[in-house]
C-alpha positions as a Python dict, from the first residue, in 0.01 Angstrom:
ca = {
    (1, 'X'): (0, 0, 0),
    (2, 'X'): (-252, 7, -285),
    (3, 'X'): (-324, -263, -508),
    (4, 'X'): (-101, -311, -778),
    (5, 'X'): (-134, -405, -1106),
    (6, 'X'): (189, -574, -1150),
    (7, 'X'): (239, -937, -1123),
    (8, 'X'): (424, -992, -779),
    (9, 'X'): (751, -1124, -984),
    (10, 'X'): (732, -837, -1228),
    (11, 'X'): (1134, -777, -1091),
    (12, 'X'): (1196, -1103, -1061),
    (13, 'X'): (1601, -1106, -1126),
    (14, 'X'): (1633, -759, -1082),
    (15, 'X'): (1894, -640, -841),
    (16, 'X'): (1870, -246, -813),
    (17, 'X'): (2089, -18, -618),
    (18, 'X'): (1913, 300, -453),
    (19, 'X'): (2074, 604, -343),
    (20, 'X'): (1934, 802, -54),
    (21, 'X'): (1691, 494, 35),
    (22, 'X'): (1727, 486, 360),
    (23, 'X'): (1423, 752, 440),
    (24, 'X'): (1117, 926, 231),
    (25, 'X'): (1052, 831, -95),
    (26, 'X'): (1358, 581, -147),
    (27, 'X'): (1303, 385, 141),
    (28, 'X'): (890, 354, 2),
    (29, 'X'): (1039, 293, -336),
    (30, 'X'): (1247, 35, -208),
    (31, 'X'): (983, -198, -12),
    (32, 'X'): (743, -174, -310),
    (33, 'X'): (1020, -306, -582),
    (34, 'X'): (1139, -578, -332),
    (35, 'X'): (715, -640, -297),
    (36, 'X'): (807, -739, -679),
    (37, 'X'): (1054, -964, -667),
    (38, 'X'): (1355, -735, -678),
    (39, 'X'): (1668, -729, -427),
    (40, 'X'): (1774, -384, -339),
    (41, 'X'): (2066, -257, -231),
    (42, 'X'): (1989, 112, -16),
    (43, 'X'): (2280, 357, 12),
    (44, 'X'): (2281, 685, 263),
    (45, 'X'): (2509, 858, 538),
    (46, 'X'): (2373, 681, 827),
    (47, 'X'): (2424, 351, 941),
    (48, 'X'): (2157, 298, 1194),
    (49, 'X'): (1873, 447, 974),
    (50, 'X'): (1976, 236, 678),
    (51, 'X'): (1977, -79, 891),
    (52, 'X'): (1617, -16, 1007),
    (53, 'X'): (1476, 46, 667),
    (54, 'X'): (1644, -286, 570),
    (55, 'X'): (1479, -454, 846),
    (56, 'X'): (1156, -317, 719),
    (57, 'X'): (1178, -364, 390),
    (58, 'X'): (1301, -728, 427),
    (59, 'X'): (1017, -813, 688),
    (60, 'X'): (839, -1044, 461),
    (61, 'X'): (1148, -1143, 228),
    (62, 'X'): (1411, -1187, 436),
    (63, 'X'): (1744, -1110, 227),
    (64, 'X'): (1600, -942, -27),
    (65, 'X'): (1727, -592, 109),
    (66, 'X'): (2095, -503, 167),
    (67, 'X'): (2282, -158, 267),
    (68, 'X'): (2600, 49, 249),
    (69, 'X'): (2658, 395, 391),
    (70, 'X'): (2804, 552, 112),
    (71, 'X'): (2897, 901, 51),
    (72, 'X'): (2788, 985, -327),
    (73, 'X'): (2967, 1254, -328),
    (74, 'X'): (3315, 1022, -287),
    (75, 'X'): (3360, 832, -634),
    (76, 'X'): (3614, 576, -457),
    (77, 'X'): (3406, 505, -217),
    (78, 'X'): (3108, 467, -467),
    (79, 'X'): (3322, 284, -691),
    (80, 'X'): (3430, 60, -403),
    (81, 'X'): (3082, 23, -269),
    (82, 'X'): (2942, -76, -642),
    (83, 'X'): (3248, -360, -691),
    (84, 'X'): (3151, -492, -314),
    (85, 'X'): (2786, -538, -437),
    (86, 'X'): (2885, -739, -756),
    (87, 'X'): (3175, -924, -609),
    (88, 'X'): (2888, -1055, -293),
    (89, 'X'): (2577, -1014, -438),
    (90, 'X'): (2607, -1015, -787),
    (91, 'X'): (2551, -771, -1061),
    (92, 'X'): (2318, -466, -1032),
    (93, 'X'): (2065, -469, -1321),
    (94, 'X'): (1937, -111, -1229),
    (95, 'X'): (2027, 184, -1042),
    (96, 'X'): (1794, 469, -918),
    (97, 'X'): (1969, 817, -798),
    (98, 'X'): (1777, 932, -596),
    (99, 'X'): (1974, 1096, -322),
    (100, 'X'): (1907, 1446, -282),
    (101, 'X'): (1938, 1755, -81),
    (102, 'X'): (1757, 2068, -30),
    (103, 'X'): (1626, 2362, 128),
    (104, 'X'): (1433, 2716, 74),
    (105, 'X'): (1653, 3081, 64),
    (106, 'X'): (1672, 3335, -101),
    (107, 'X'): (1947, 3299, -343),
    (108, 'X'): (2193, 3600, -243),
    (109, 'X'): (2208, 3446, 152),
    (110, 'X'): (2383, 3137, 35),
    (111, 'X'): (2707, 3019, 72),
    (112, 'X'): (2918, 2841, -135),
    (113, 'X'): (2941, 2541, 130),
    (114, 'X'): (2515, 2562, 111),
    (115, 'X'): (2544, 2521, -279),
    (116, 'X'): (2781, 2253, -272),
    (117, 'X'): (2596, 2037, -38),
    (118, 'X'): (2310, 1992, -240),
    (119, 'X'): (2455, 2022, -599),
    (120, 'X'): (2754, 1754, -508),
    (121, 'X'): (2537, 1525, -368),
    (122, 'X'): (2218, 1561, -684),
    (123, 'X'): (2467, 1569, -963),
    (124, 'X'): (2772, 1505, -857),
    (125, 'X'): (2625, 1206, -684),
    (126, 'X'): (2427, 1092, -987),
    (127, 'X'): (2701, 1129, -1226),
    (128, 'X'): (2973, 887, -978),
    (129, 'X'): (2667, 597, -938),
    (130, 'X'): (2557, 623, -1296),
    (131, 'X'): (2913, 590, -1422),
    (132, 'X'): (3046, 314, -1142),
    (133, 'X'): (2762, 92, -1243),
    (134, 'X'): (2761, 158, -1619),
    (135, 'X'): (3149, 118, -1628),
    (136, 'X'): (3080, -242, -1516),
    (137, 'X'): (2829, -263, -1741),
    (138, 'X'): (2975, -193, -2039),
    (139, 'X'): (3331, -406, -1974),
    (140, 'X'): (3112, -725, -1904),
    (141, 'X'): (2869, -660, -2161),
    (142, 'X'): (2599, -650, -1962),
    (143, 'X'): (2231, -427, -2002),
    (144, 'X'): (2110, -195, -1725),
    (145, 'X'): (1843, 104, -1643),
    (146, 'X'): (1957, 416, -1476),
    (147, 'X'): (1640, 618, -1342),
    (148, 'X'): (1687, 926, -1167),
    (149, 'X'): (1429, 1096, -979),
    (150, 'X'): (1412, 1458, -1044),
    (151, 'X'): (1169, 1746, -1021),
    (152, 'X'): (939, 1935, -1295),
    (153, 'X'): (1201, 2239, -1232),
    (154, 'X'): (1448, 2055, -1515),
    (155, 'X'): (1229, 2274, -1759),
    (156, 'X'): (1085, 2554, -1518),
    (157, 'X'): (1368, 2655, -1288),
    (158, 'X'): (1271, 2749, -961),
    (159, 'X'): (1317, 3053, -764),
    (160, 'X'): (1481, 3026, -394),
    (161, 'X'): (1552, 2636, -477),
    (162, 'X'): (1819, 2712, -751),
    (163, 'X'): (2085, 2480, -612),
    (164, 'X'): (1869, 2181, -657),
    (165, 'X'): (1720, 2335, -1018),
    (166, 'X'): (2054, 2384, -1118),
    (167, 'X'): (2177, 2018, -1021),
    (168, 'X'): (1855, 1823, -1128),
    (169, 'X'): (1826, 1997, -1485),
    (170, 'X'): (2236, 1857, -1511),
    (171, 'X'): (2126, 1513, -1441),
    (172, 'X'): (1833, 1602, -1690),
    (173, 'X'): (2122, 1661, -1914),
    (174, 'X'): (2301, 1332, -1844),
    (175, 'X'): (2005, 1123, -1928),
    (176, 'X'): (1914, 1234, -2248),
    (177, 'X'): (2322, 1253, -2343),
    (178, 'X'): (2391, 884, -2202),
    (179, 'X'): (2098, 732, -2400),
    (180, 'X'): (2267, 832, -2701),
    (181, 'X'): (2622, 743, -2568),
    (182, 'X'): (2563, 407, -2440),
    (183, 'X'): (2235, 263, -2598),
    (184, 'X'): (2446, 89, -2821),
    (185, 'X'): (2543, -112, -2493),
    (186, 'X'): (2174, -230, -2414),
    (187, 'X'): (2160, 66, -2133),
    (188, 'X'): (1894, 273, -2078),
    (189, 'X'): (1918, 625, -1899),
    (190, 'X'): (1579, 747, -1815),
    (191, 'X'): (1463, 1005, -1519),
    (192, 'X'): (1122, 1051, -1362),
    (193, 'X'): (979, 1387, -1252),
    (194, 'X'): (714, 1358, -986),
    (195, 'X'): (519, 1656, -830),
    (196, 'X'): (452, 1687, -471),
    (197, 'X'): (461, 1377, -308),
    (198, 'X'): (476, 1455, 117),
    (199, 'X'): (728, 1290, 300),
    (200, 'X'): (823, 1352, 650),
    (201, 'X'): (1142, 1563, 713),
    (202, 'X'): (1154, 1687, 312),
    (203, 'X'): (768, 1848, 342),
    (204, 'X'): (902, 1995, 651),
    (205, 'X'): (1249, 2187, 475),
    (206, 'X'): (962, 2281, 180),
    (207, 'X'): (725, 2406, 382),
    (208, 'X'): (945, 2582, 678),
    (209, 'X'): (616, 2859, 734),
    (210, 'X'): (268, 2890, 600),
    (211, 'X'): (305, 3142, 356),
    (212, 'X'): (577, 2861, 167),
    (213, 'X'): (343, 2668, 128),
    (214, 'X'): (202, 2863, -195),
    (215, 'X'): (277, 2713, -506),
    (216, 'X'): (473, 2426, -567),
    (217, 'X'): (349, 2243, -248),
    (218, 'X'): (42, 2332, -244),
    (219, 'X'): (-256, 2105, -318),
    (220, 'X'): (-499, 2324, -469),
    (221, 'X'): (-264, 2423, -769),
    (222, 'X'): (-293, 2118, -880),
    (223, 'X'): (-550, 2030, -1167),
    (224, 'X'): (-591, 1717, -972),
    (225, 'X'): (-654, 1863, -663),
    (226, 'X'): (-406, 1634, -463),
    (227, 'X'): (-49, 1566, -416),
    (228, 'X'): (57, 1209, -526),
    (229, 'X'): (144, 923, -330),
    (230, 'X'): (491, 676, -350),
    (231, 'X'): (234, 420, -477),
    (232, 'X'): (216, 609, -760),
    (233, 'X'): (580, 667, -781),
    (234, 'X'): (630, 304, -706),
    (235, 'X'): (457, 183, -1022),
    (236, 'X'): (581, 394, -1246),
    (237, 'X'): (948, 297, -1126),
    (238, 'X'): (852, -94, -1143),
    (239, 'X'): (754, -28, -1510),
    (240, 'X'): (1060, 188, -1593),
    (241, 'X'): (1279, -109, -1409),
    (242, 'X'): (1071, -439, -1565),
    (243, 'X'): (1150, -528, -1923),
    (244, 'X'): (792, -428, -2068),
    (245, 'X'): (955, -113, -2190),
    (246, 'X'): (1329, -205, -2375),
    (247, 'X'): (1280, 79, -2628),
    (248, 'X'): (1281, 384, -2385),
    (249, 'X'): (1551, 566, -2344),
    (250, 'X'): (1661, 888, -2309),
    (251, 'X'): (1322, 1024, -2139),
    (252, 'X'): (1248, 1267, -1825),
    (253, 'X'): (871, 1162, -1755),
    (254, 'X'): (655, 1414, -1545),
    (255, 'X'): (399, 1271, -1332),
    (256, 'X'): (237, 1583, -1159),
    (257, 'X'): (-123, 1592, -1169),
    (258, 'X'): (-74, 1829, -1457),
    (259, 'X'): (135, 2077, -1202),
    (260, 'X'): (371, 2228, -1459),
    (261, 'X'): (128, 2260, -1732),
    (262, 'X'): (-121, 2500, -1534),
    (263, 'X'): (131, 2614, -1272),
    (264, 'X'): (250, 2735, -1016),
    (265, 'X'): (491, 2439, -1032),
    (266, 'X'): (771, 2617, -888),
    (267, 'X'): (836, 2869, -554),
    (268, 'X'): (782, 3209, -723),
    (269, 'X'): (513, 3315, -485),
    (270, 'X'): (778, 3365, -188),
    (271, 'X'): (908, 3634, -387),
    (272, 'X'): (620, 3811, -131),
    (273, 'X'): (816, 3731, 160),
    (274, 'X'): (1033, 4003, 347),
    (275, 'X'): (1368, 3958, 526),
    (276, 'X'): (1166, 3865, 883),
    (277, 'X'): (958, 3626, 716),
    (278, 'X'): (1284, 3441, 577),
    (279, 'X'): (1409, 3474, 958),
    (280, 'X'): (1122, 3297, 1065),
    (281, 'X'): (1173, 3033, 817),
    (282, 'X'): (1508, 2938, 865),
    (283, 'X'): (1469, 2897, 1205),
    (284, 'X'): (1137, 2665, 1176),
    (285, 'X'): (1349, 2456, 875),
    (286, 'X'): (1642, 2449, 1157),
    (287, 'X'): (1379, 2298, 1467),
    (288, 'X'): (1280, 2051, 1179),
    (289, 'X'): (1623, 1964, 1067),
    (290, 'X'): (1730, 1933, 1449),
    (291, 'X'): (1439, 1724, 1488),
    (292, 'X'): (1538, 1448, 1215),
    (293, 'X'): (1854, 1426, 1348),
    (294, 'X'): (1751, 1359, 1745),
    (295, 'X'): (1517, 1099, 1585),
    (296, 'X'): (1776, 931, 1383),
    (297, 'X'): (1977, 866, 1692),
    (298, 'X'): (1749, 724, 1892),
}
């Protein structure tokens, strides 16, 4: 971990709920806000995998991580899941969405079960943990922060990725129309748009063969010349989360390296790629999904 610049209680109070923290850049997230002072709560699919990022994240603060396996897509069980936390825990001050799903195709080979899983779980998913936490919220008179993370394709779009464009630029959406519609209730709705930040088993589905990795992977289309780290994600989340910024609201913050100003920021270059190079690709993202899941039950 790099050094921060925060004080080491800069979350001190906080108690933050995080969907899909259980691997990638949730679970990183998660360790650096607890590093903080904050108690997280870390929701996913899969028990065992949640229960050894707890145990990580907790290593040197013992009880200051908890976990559910929640389905986001299920707003009883999300709504369940949230009244469990407050009744045991206490109230959540902040909740991040960040529970995603995705993969490359071309958009004509997908099914409608394909588009659901990702959509239902971005936006569906944001939409039932935004509104089970901010439904408590508001009835006890309480303040919160909603983040979401997102991508820079809320104002690009992005070719052979339009599930997750579709369902990202809805939470998008949400944010800016829930600042207005509940800032008179001391919440704030904000989102965060990171560029390439590599992470196991999602640089894998993003990168299934070498020619995908033109454009909005790749390193050297970026101004910067790098991809970011979850340090840098981190920090920007602790400020969004701390109470050094009360007046923003409503706000989807790119931090990219200057990605989408210069571009490519999106997958438009696999527009080159015939129907054997998509064969090839789906079966490399397959041997990397099958992959994950041996690992997870070991």
């Amino acid at each position: 971990m790099s050094r921060s610049i925060f004080a080491p209680d800069a979350l001190a109070g906080k108690r933050i709920l995080i969907t899909g923290g259980g691997t990638g850049l949730g679970r990183g997230v998660a360790a650096r806000l607890v590093a903080h002072g904050a108690h997280v709560h870390i929701w996913g699919r899969r028990e065992n995998v949640l229960a050894d990022a707890v145990a990580e994240i907790s290593a040197d603060k013992p009880d200051c991580a908890h976990y559910q396996a929640v389905n986001v897509r299920d707003f009883d069980a999300v709504s369940a899941a949230v009244d469990e936390i407050w009744h045991q825990h206490g109230a959540l001050t902040g909740v991040l969405n960040n529970a995603a799903a995705n993969f490359i195709a071309p958009t004509v080979t997908l099914s409608p079960r394909a588009f659901d899983a990702v959509t239902s779980t971005v936006m569906t998913g944001s939409f039932n943990t935004t509104l089970a936490a901010g439904k408590r919220w508001i009835a006890e008179g309480l303040p919160g922060v909603v983040l979401s993370n997102l991508t820079t394709w809320v104002w690009s779009g992005s070719a052979f990725v339009v599930p997750s464009a579709m369902a990202k630029a809805a939470v998008h959406a949400m944010t800016m129309s829930l600042a207005v519609e509940w800032g008179r209730y001391g919440i704030r709705i904000n989102a965060l748009a990171p560029g390439p930040i590599p992470t196991e088993y999602a640089w894998e589905m993003l990168n299934p063969t070498d020619e995908s990795s033109a454009g909005a992977t790749q390193a050297d289309q970026i101004p910067m010349g790098r991809t970011g780290t979850i340090d840098e994600l981190a920090n920007l989340t602790i400020f969004a989360f701390s109470d050094a910024c009360e007046y923003l609201t409503g706000e989807t913050i790119a931090m990219d390296g200057g990605q989408r100003l210069a571009g490519p920021n999106t997958f438009a270059a696999l527009t080159a790629m015939n129907d054997e190079d998509w064969a090839r690709a789906r079966e490399r993202s397959k041997a990397a999904s099958d992959t994950a899941k041996a690992a997870r039950t070991v």
